[in-house]
C-alpha positions in Angstrom: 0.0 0.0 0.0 1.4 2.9 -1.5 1.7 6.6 1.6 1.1 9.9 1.3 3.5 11.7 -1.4 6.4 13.5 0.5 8.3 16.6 -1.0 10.6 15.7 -3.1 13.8 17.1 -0.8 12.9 14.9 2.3 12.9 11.8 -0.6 16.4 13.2 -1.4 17.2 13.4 2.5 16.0 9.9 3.4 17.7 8.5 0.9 20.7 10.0 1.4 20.7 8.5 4.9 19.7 5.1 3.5 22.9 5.3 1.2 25.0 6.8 4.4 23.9 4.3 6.2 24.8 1.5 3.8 28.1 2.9 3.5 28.8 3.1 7.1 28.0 -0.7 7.4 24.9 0.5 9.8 21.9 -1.8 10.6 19.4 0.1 10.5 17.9 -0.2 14.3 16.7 3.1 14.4 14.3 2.5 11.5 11.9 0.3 13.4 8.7 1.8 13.2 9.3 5.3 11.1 7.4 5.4 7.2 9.1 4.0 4.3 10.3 6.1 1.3 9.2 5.4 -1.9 12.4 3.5 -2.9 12.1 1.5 0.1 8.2 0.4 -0.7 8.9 -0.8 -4.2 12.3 -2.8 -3.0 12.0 -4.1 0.4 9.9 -7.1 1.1 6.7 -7.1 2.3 5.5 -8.8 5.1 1.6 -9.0 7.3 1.0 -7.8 10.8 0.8 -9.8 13.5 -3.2 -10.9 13.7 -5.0 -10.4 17.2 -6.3 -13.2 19.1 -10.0 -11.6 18.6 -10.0 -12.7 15.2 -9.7 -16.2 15.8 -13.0 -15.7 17.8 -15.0 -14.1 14.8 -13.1 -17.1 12.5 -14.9 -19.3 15.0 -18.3 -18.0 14.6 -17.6 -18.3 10.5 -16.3 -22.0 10.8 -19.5 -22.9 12.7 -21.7 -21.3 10.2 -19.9 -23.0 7.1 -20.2 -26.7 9.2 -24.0 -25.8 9.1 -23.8 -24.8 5.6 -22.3 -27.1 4.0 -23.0 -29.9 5.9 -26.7 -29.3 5.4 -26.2 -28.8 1.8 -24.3 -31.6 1.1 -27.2 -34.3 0.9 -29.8 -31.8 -0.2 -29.2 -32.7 -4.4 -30.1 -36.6 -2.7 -32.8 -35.5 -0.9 -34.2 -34.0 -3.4 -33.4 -35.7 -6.8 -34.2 -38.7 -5.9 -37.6 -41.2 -3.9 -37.0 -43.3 -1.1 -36.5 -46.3 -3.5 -33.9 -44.7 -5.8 -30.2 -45.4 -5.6 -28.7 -43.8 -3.5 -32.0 -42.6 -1.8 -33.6 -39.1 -0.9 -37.3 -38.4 -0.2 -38.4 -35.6 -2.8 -38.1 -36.8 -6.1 -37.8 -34.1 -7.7 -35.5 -35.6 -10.9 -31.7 -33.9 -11.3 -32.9 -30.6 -13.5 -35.9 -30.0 -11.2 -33.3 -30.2 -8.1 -30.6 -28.2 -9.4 -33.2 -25.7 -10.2 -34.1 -25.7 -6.2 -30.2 -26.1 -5.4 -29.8 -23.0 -7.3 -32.9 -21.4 -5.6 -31.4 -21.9 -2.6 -28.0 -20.5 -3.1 -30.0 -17.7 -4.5 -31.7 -16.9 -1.6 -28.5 -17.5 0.6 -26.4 -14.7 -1.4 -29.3 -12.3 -2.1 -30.5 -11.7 1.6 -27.0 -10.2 2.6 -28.2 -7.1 1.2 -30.3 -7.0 3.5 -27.8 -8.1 5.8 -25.3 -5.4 5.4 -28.6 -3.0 5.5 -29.5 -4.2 9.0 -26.0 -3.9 10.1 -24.7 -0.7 8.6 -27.9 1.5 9.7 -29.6 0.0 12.9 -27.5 -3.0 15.1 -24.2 -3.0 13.6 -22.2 -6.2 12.7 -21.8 -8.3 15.8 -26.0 -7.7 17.0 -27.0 -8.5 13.9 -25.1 -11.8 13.4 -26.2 -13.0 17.0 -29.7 -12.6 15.9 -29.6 -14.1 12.6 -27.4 -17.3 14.0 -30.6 -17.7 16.3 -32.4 -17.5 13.1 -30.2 -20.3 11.8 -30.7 -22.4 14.5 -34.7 -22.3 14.2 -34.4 -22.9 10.4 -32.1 -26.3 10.9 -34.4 -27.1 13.7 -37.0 -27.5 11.3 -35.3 -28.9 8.6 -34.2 -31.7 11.3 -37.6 -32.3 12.6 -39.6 -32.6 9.0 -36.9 -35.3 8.0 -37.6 -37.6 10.3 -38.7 -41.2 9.2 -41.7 -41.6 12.2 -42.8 -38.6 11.1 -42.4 -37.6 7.4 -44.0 -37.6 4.1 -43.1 -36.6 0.7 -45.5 -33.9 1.4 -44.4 -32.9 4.6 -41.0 -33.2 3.9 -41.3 -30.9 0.8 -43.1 -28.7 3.1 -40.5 -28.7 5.5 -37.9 -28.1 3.2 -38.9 -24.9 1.9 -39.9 -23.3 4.6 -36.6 -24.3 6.0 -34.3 -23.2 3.5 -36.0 -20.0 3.4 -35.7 -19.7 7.1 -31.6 -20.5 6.5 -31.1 -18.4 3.7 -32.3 -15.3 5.2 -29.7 -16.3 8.2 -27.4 -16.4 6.2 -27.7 -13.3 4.5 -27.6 -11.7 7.8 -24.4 -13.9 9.0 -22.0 -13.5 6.1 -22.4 -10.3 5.0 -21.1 -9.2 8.0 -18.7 -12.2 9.8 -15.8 -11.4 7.2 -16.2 -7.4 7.4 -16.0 -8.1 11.0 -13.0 -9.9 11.3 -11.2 -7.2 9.1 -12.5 -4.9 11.1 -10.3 -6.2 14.4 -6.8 -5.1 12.0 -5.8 -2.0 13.4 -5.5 0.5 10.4 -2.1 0.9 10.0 0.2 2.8 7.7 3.1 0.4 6.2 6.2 1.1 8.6 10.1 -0.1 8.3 10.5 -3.5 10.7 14.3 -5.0 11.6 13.6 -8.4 11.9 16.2 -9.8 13.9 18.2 -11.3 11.4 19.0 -7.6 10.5 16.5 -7.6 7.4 14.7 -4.4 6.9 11.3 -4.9 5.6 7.9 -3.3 4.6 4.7 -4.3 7.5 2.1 -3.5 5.0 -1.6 -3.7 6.3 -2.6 -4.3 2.5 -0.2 -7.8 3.1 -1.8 -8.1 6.4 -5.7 -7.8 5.1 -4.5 -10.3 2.7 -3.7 -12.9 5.1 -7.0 -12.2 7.5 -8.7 -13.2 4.4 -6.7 -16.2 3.2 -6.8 -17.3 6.5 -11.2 -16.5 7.1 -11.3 -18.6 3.8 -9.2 -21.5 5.6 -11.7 -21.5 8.4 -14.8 -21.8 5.8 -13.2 -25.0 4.2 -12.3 -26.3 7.8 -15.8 -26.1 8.5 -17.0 -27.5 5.1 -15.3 -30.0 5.6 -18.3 -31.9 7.6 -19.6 -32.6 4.6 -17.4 -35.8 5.2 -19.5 -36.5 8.2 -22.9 -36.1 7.4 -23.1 -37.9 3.6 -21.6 -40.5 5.6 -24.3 -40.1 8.1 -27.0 -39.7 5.3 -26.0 -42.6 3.7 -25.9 -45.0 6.4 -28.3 -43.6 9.6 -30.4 -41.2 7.5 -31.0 -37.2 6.3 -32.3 -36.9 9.8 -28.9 -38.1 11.7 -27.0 -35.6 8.5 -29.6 -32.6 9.5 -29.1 -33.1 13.4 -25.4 -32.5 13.5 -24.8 -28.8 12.1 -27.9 -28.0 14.2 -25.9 -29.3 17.3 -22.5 -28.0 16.4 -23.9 -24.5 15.5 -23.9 -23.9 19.1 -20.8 -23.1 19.1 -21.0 -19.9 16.7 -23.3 -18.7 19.9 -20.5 -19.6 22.3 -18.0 -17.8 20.4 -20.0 -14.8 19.8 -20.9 -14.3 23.8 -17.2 -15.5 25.0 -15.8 -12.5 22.7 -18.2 -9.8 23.0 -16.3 -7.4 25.4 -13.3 -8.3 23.0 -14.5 -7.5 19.5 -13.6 -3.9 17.9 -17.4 -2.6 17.2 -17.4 0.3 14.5 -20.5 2.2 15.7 -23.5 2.6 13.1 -23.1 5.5 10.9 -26.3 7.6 10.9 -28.5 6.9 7.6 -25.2 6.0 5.9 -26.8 3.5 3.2 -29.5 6.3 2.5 -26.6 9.0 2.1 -24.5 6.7 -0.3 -28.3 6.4 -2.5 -29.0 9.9 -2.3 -25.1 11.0 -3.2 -25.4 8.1 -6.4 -28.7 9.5 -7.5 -27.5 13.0 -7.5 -24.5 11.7 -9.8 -26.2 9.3 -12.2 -28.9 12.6 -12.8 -25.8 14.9 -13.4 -24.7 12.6 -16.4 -22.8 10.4 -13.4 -20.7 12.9 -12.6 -19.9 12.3 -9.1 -17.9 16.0 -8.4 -21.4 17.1 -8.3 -22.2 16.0 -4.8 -19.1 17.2 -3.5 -20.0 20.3 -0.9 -16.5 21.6 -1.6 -18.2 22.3 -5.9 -22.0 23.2 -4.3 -21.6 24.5 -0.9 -25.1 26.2 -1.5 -27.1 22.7 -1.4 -25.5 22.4 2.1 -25.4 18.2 1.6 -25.1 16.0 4.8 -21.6 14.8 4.2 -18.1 15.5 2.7 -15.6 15.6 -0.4 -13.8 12.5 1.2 -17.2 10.6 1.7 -17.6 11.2 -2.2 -14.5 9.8 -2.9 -14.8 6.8 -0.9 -18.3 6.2 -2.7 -16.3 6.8 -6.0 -14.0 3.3 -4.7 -16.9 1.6 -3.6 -18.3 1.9 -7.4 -14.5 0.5 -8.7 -15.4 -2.4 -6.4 -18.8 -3.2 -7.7 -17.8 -2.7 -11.4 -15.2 -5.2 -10.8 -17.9 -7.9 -9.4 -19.7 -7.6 -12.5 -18.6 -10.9 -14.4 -18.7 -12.8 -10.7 -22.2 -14.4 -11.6 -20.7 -16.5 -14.3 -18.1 -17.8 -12.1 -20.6 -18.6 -9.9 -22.3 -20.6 -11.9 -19.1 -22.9 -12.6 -18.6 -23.0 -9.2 -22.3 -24.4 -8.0 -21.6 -27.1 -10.4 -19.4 -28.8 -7.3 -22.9 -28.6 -5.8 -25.2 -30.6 -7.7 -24.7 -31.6 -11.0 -21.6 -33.2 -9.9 -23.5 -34.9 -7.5 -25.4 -35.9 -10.1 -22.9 -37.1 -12.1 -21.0 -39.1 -9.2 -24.3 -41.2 -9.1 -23.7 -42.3 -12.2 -20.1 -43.4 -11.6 -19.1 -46.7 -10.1 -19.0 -45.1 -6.4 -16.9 -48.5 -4.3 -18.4 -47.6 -1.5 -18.4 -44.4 -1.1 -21.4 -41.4 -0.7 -21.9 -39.9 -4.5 -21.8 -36.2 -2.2 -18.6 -36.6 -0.6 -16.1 -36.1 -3.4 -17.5 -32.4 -2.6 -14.4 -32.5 0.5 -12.0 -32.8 -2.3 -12.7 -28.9 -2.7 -12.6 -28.0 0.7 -9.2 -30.4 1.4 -7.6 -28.9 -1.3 -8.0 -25.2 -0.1 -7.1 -26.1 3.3 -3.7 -27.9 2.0 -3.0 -24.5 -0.3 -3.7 -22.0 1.1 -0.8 -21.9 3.1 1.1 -22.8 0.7 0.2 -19.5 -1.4 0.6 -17.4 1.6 4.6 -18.9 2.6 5.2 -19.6 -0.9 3.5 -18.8 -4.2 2.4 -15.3 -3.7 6.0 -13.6 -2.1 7.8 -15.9 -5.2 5.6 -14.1 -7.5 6.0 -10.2 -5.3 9.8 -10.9 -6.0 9.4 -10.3 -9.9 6.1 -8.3 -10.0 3.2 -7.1 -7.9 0.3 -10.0 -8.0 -2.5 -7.2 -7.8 -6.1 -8.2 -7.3 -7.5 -8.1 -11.0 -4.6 -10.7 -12.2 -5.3 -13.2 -9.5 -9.5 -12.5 -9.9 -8.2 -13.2 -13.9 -6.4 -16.3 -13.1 -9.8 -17.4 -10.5 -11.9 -17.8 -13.7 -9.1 -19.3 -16.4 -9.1 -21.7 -13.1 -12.8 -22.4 -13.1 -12.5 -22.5 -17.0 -10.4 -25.8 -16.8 -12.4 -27.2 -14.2 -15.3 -27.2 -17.0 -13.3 -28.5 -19.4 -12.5 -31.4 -17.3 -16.0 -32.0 -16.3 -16.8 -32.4 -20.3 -13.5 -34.4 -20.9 -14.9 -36.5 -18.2 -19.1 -36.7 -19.3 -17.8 -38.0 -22.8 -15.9 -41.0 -21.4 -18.8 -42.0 -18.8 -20.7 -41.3 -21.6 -18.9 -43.8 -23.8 -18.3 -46.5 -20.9 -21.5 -49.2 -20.4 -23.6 -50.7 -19.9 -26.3 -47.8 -20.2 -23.5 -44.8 -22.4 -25.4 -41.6 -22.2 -28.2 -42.5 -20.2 -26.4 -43.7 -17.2 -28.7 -46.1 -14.8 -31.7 -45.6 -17.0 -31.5 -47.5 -20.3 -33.6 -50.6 -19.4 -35.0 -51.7 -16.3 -32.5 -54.3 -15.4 -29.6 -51.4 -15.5 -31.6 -49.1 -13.4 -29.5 -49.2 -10.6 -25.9 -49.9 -12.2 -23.6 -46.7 -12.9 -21.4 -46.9 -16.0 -18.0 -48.6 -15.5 -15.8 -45.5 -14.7 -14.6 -44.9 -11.3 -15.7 -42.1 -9.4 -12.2 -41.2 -8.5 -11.6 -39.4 -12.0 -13.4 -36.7 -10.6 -11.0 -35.1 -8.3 -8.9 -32.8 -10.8 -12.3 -30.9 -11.6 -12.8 -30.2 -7.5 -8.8 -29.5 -7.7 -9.4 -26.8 -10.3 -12.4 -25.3 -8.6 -10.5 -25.2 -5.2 -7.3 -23.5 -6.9 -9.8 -20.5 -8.5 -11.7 -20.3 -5.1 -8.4 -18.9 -3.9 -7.6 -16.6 -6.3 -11.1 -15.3 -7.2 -13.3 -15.7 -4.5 -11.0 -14.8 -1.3 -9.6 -12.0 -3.4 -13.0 -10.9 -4.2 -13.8 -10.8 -0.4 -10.4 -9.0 0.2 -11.4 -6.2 -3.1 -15.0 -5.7 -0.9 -13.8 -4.8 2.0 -10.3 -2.7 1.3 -12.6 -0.6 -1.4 -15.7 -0.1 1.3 -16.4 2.9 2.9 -15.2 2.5 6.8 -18.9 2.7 7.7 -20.7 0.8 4.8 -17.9 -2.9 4.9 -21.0 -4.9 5.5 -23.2 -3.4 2.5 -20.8 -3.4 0.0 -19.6 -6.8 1.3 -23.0 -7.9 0.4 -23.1 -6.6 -2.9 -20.1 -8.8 -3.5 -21.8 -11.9 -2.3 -25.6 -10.5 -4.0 -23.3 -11.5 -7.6 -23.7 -15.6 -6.3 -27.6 -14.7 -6.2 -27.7 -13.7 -10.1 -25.3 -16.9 -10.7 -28.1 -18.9 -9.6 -30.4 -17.2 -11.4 -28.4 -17.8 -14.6 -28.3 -21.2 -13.2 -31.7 -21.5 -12.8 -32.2 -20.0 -16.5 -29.7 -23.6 -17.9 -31.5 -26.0 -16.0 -33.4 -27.6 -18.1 -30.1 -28.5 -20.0 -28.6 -30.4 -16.7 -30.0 -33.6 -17.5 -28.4 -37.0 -19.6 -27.6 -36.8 -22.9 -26.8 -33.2 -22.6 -23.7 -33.3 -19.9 -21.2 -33.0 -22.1 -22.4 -30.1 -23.7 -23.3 -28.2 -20.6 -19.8 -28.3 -18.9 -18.7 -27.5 -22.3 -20.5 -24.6 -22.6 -20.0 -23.2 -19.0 -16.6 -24.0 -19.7 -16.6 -21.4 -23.1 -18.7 -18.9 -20.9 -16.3 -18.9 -18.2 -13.0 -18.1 -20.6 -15.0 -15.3 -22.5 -15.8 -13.8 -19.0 -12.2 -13.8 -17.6 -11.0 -12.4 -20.8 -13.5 -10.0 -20.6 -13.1 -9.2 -17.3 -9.0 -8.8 -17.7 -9.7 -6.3 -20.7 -12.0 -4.1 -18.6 -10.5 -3.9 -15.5 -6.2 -4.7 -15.8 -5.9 -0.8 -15.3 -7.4 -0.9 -11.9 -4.2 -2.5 -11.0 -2.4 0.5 -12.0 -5.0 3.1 -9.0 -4.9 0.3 -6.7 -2.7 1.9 -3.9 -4.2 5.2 -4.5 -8.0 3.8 -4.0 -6.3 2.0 -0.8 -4.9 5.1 0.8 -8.0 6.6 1.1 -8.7 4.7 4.1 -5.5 6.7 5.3 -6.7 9.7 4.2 -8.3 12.2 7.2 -10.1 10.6 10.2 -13.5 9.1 10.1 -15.2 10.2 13.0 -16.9 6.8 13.4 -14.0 4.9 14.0 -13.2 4.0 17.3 -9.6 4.9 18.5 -7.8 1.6 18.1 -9.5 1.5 14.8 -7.4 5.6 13.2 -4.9 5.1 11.0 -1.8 5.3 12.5 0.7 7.5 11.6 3.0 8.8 14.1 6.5 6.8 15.3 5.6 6.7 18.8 1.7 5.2 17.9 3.6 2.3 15.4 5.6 1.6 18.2 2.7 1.3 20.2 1.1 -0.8 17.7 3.6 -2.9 17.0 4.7 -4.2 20.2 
């Protein structure tokens, strides 16, 4: 993260004592803790912050919710694709295109109620009332889910009943839950200009808050795939006790989020609500999209006669919010790929010779693989590639959908040779009645590169689209335009919902194919409209830096001074 631009004759003086210094043989103690010179940002390394301990609690409260999540999710293509007497079982039977319509209702519904979310949040209770209350919310909704699946007391009608008004019930708690758990772990980072660290080997290098926002997000993300990683637990549970037994453990462990919440809430850094803040942001949009989008014309500083309710630097920060949200534009179609891991490859593992194993469980694959890699692109991947060039948000975002794009292409690869394997070819399990319940001879195992490939562009597009959220938010509006990031998994469903009718055998191949085609054109896309963003990066992060907020609690100011980094740092 690029500071402040000093006069050109201090540059000249620090540097001069760099070079005196290194001529001298001196080792640079005194250095600790003052701001680095130009020279110094674009040459030293760059290394995170420390990460307070309250941050693990929020990551807690995030891991709990994801258990929930996904393992609720995980048998839900089952329970709905398939009858009681299908193979393997569910209760709906709802055939694969009608449930991946509902799958991607429900994901719909789970990334469009943020919005509302980050509303809540931003104007009235503020992030850490609003996700107690909706994680009670999420609690109620599981309850029911767990109650209308059980055997003694279920129906096809009454479990279809159940179901919705469950998932309704869990989407809206989730809106209210993630738009405002990642925000809020951010939001425990002390804002921080970069300062000059020794290490004790001697090295002097760059602490750089942008680094160490980097890393709270890598490392939220790790906690999501810990916690998805139940699904291991209950498709096993589904498969051999029952969707009950599967529905009754996330509504057990979510417990916990509660736990973590209360244990840490005279701990957590609080940003107070902002007055009307979402209705000033509308009302300073509206006056630039009717004055040809202009947005100098809602600055007081160009019309101090209309006497508006906020200042030149609250302009500007809504001018970074809209490079953010320009930016999510092509997310839907990612998205789309990306739901793929949650049904129709479901789907498709049904059809595959399974040894043994749940058809849903492959779906760990994803989370195992971003819990193995994620350090390893933290320690490894991502300083390699800061030694030769700066790895700036829109590249990785870029690299996220060619990611996703080969993931499709595998998936197609892969339907053409189940689709040329017997006994049934391209109706799998339903080309007489003797073969209804034998999968074509291919082994389930082939699927894991197409998980791989999603989990690899999870990293680089979805954790760095959580990270381009929250660094280009307003201080007072990180839950709102947090959910606006996660409203663009809402329209993928839609677009999902919109090909549905196309997941269904013979038509695989052609499905991952195109989603595969779609995905490319959108990263290309994507890198043509936005690879200059990379160049205003630093200057749309020092914003945050730029005068004080005064709705930012004290711990919360950027600091500048030597004696505060001190202070900070120890």
């Amino acid at each position: 993260m690029s500071v402040e631009k000093v006069p050109e004759e201090s540059l000249d003086k620090n540097l001069s004592n760099v070079e005196q210094n290194v001529s001298l043989g001196g080792d640079f103690e005194n250095d600790d803790g003052r701001e680095p010179t130009d020279l110094e940002l674009k040459t030293l390394r760059h290394i995170s912050e420390s990460i307070p301990f309250r941050c693990w609690l929020v990551a807690i409260v995030e891991l709990a919710e994801r258990f929930a999540y996904y393992g609720l999710s995980a048998p839900f293509q089952n329970y709905m694709q398939n009858g009681p007497n299908d193979t393997p079982p569910g209760l709906l039977a709802l055939n694969q295109s009608g449930a991946s319509a509902l799958s991607y209702f429900f994901q719909f519904w789970c990334y469009v109620t943020p919005i509302l979310g980050g509303w809540i949040a931003d104007t009235y209770w503020g992030k850490y009332k609003t996700i107690f209350y909706f994680c009670i919310l999420y609690i109620i909704g599981i309850f029911i889910l767990f109650i209308t699946s059980l055997p003694s007391i279920t129906s096809r009608t009454t479990g279809l009943a159940g179901y919705i008004v469950s998932i309704i019930i869990i989407g809206l708690a989730t809106g209210g839950v993630k738009s405002n758990v990642s925000p809020l772990i951010a939001d425990q980072i002390p804002k921080t200009k970069p300062v000059i660290k020794v290490l004790k080997s001697g090295e002097r290098v760059i602490q750089d808050p942008n680094i160490t926002i980097q890393n709270v997000f890598m490392f939220f993300y790790l906690m999501i795939n810990i916690g998805s990683m139940s699904v291991i637990a209950t498709t096993e549970m589904e498969a051999h006790i029952g969707f009950w037994a599967a529905y009754l453990l996330p509504f057990c462990f979510f417990f916990i989020a509660l736990a973590a919440l209360i244990l840490g809430r005279n701990q957590y850094v609080k940003i107070p609500v902002s007055e009307k803040i979402i209705n000033k942001t509308f009302k300073c949009a509206w006056i630039a999209v009717t004055n040809k989008f202009d947005l100098e014309e809602c600055k007081p500083s160009v019309h101090p006669e209309r006497n508006y309710p906020w200042t030149d630097h609250f302009v500007e920060e809504i001018r970074r919010a809209l490079y953010a949200c320009k930016v999510f534009i092509f997310y839907p179609i990612y998205w789309v790929v990306y739901g793929q891991m949650l049904n129709n490859f479901v789907s498709v593992a049904g059809t595959m010779e399974l040894h043994g194993l749940p058809n849903d469980i492959l779906q760990a694959i994803d989370s195992l693989t971003i819990i193995i890699f994620i350090p390893i692109f933290e320690r490894l991947v991502y300083p390699f590639i800061r030694r030769f060039t700066p790895f700036k948000a829109v590249t990785k975002i870029f690299w996220g959908f060619m990611f996703g794009t080969a993931a499709m292409v595998y998936a197609a690869v892969l339907q053409h040779y189940i689709y040329k394997a017997g006994p049934c070819y391209d109706m799998p399990m339903a080309c007489a009645p003797e073969y209804a319940n034998t999968p074509n001879h291919i082994h389930v195992a082939l699927q894991t590169p197409a998980y791989f490939f999603i989990a690899i562009s999870e990293i680089l597009a979805s954790i760095t689209g959580l990270e381009y959220a929250y660094t280009k938010a307003p201080i007072s509006m990180k839950s709102f335009i947090m959910s606006i990031f996660l409203v663009t998994n809402a329209f993928g469903s839609i677009l999902g919902i919109a090909i549905s009718s196309t997941f269904e055998d013979p038509k695989m191949v052609w499905t991952f194919t195109g989603l595969a085609i779609s995905c490319f054109i959108a990263g290309v896309a994507f890198w043509l409209c936005f690879k200059h963003y990379n160049l205003k990066e630093e200057e749309l992060n020092n914003l945050e830096y730029d005068g004080d907020d005064e709705h930012i609690p004290h711990d919360l100011q950027p600091i500048t001074s030597l004696a505060h980094s001190h202070k900070s740092l120890a």
